[in-house]
N, C-alpha and C positions, 0 to 999 in steps of 0.2 A: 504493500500500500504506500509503501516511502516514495518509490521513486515511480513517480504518475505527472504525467505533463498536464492531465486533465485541471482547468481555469486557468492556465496560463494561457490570456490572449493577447496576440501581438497588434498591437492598435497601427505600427508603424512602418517603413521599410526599414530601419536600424533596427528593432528586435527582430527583425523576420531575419537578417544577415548576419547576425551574431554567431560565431566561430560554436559556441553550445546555446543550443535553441533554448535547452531545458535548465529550468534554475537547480537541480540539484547535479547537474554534470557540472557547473560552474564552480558552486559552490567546493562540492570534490575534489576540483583541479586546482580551485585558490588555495583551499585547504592543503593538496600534497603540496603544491609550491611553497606556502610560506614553511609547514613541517622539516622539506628539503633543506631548506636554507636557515633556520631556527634549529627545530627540533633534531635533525640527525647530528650536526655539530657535538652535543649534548648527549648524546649516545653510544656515539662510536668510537672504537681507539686506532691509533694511529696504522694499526697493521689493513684494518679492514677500510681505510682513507685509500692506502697506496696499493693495497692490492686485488681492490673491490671496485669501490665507487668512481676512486678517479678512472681509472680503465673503463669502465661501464659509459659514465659519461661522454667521452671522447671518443669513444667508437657509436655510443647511440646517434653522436651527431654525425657524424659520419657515414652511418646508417642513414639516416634522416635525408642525406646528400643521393646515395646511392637509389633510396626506393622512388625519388623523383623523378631518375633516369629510369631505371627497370620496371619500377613499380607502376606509377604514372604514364611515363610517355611508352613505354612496350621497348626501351631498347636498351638489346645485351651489354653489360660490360664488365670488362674482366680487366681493368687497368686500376683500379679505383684507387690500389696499391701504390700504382705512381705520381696518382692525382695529389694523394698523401704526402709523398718524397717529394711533389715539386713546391709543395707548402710549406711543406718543413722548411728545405732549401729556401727559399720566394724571401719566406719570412728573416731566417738566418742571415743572407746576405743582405737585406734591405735593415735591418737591425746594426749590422758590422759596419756595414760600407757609409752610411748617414749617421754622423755623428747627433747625439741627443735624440735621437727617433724614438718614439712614445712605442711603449711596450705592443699597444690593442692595435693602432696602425700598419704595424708590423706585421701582426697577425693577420689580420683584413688584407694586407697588401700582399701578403703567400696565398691566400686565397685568390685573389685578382690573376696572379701569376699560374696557378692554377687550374683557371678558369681559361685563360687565353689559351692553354696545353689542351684544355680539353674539348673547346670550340675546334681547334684543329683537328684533332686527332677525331671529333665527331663528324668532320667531314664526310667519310665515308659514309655514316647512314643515311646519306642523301640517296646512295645507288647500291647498299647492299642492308642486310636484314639479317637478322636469324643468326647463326653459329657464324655465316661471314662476317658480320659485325663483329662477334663477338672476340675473333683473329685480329678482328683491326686494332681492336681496343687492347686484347693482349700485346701487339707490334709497342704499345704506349710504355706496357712494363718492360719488356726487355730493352727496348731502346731507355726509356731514363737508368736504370738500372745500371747498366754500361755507362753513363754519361756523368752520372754523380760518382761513378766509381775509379774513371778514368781520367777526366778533364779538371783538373786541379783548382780553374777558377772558382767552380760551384764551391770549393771547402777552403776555399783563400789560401788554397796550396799549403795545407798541413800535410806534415809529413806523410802521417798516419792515414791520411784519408778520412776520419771522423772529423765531425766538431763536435763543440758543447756548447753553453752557454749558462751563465748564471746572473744571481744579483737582477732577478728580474723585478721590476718597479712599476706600480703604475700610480700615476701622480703623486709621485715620494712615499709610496707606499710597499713597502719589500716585500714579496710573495718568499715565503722561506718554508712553512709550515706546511703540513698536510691539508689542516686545513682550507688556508688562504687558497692554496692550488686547486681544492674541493667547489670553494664559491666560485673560482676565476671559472670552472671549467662548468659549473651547474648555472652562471648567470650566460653564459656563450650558447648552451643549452637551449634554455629555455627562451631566450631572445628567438632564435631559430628556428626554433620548433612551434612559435606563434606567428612566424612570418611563412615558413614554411605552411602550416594549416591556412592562414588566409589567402597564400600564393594559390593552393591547388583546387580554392573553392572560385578563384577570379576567373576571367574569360582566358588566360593564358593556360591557367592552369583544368580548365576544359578543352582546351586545345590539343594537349595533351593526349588526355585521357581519348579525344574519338580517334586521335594518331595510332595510338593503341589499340585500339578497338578494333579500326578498319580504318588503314589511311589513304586508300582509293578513294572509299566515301566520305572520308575527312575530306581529301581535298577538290570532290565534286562541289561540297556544298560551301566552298571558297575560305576554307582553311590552309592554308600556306605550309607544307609541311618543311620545309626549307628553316622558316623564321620557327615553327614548333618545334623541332628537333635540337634543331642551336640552341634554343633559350634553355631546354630542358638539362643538354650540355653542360653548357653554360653555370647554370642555376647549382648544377649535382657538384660541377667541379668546384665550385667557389665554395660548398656549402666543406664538400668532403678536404679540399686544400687549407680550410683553417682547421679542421679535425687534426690533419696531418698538422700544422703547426701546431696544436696544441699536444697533438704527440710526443712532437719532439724536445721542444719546451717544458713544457710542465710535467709529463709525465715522465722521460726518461733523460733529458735533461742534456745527455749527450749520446749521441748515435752517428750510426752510419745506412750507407743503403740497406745494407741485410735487413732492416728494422721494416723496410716497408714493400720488403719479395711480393710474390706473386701469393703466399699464403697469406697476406694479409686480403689482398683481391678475394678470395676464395672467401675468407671467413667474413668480411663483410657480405659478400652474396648472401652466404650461409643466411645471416641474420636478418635479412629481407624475405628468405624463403622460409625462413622458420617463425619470424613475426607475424609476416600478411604482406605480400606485395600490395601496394596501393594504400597505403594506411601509415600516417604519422606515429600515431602509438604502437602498432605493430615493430617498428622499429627498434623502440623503446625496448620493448617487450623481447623482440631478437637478440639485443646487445646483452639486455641482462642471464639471457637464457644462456649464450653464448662463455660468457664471461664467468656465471656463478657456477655451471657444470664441473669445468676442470677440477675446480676447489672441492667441489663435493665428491668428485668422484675420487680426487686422492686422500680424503678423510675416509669416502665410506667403503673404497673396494677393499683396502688394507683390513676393515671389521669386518667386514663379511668374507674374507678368507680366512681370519680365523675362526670363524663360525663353523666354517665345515673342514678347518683341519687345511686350510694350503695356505702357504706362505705365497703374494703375490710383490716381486720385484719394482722398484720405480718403472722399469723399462714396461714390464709388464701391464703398470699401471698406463705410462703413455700411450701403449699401442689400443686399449682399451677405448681411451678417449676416441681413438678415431675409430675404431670399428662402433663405437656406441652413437657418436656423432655421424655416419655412416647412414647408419640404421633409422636414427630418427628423420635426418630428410627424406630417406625415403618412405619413410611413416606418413611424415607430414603432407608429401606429394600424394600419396594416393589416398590417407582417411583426409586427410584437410587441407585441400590444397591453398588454401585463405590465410591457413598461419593460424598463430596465437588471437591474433588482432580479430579473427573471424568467430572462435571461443568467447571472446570477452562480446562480442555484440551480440551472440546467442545468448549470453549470461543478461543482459540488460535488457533485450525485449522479454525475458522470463522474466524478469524483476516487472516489468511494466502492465501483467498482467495478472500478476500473483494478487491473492493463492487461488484464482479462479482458474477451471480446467482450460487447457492450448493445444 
C-alpha cells in the first residue's frame, strides 16, 4: 500500500517530466543520496572505503558511460578499456604540462580527450554493425595500449613507463583520506548519473534508442543516424574517460597501461549485461554485482571447503571466479536477458499492486 502513485496529479508539464514521476521513488533516491554521502562515512572502515566503495563507484560511472553506447544507442564496444587509459592519460598530462590546473578541470578535460578518441574510432559505425563494430572498437584497445606503452611523451618520458601523481587539491583542499577520495568519487557519480537519466529521457536521447531498435526506420522517419551514433560516442566516451581518470587518480594513484587491458573492456561489458542494458540503475547494480563477488567468493569458497573436507588454493579460488562469472552471464542471457535492472522493476510494479492478487 506504500508505494501507490494513486492522487498524485500532475497539474503541469514540469511534474509530468520529472526524472521520478512518483513521490516515493524520489523521496528513496534523496534519501540513499544524502545516507551515501552522510551516513556510510559513519559506518565504514577504511579497508571497505579502498576496497569496496571506491572501486564500485568508478567503475558504476563508467558503466553508466558504456550502457549509453551499448545499452541505449545498440552499438558494440569492446574499447571502453582504452577510453579509460586515454583519460587517465588526457587528464595526467593536462594536470603536469599547465602549471596551477585545478584538480576537476583536469578530470573533465581527460574526459574531452577521450571523447575526441572515441568520436573517431566510432567512425566506423557509420558503415558496419554487429561483431564488425565491435573489431573496430577493439583496433581502439590494442592501438592505445601500444601507444601509452611505447611513445614516451604520453608519460613525460619516465623511465619506467608508469606515472603517478599525488597531493591532489581541490580549492586548497587535500584529498588524502579514504574518505575524501569516497565523496570526490560518489559526488562525480551522482552529478552523472542525473544528467545521464535526463540525457536519455531528451529527444537525443530517443534518438538513440529507435537507432537501436531499427535504424533503417530510424532514419526513414528523419533521424540522422550519422549525428545519433557520434553523440552517443561521444557522450559514452566522455562519461567512461573521466571514470578512467578517476581510476587513475584517486583510486590507484599511480599506474601504467596494464591497468586499463582489454579485461577491463570485458568487465565493464560484463556489468551492463548483468545490470540491464538500457537502464541507468542497472549499471549501478552491474558495478556493485561485479565488484562485491570477488570478495565474497574469496571469504566464502575457503568455508565451504572446509565444510566438506577440501582445502581450496588462492589459485583455485581465482579460477573459480571466472568459471562462476562465466556461468552467471550466461544465466543472465537466457532466464533474464534485462539484467538486474529488469528484477528490480518487477519488484516495484509488485509493490504497486500489493497485497491484491496480479
Amino acid at each position: 500500500m506504500l508505494y501507490r502513485e494513486n492522487g498524485q496529479f500532475k497539474t503541469n508539464y514540469k511534474d509530468d517530466q520529472r526524472i521520478f514521476g512518483i513521490t516515493q521513488d524520489r523521496v528513496f533516491v534523496w534519501a540513499l543520496v544524502i545516507f551515501a554521502f552522510i551516513g556510510v562515512p559513519l559506518l565504514v572502515d577504511e579497508y571497505l572505503f579502498r576496497a569496496i566503495l571506491i572501486p564500485f563507484l568508478i567503475l558504476a560511472l563508467a558503466a553508466v558511460g558504456v550502457n549509453i553506447l551499448v545499452g541505449y544507442c545498440g552499438q558494440i564496444s569492446l574499447g571502453s578499456g582504452a577510453f579509460m587509459a586515454v583519460g587517465a592519460y588526457g587528464a595526467y598530462n593536462v594536470l603536469m604540462r599547465f602549471e596551477g590546473m585545478p584538480l576537476i578541470p583536469a578530470l573533465l578535460a581527460g574526459g574531452l580527450c577521450a571523447t575526441i578518441v572515441g568520436v573517431v574510432f566510432g567512425i566506423p559505425s557509420l558503415r558496419v554493425r554487429g561483431l564488425y563494430l565491435a573489431v573496430a572498437t577493439l583496433a581502439a584497445q590494442f592501438f592505445w595500449d601500444w601507444a601509452f606503452l611505447r611513445v614516451g611523451w604520453f608519460t613525460l618520458y619516465t623511465p619506467s613507463g608508469s606515472v603517478a601523481v599525488s597531493n591532489l587539491q581541490i580549492f586548497g583542499w587535500t584529498i588524502n583520506s579514504p574518505v575524501e577520495k569516497y565523496w570526490l568519487c560518489l559526488g562525480f557519480l551522482t552529478v552523472f548519473a542525473f544528467f545521464a537519466k535526463n540525457l536519455v529521457r531528451s529527444a537525443i536521447g530517443r534518438n538513440w534508442m529507435a537507432i537501436r531498435d531499427m535504424d533503417v526506420a530510424a532514419a526513414v522517419i528523419g533521424i540522422r543516424p550519422v549525428y545519433a551514433k557520434l553523440s552517443a560516442f561521444a557522450v559514452s566516451s566522455f562519461i567512461v574517460g573521466v571514470a578512467g581518470s578517476l581510476w587513475g587518480f584517486v583510486h590507484l594513484g599511480g599506474w601504467e597501461p596494464a591497468a586499463f587491458g582489454i579485461e577491463r573492456s570485458f568487465q565493464l561489458l560484463f556489468m551492463v549485461i548483468i545490470g540491464g542494458m538500457g537502464s541507468i540503475m542497472g549499471s549501478m547494480f552491474g558495478a556493485a554485482f561485479i565488484v562485491a563477488l570477488p570478495i565474497f567468493l574469496n571469504q566464502a569458497l575457503p568455508v565451504v571447503g572446509s565444510w566438506v573436507g577440501v582445502t581450496i588454493s588462492t589459485a583455485g579460488i581465482a579460477h573459480s571466479e571466472f568459471m562462476i562469472f562465466g556461468a552467471l552471464i550466461v544465466w543472465f542471457l537466457i532466464v533474464e536477458p534485462h539484467g538486474l535492472a529488469r528484477l528490480w522493476s518487477i519488484g516495484k510494479q509488485k509493490l504497486r499492486v500489493w497485497p491484491f492478487p496480479h
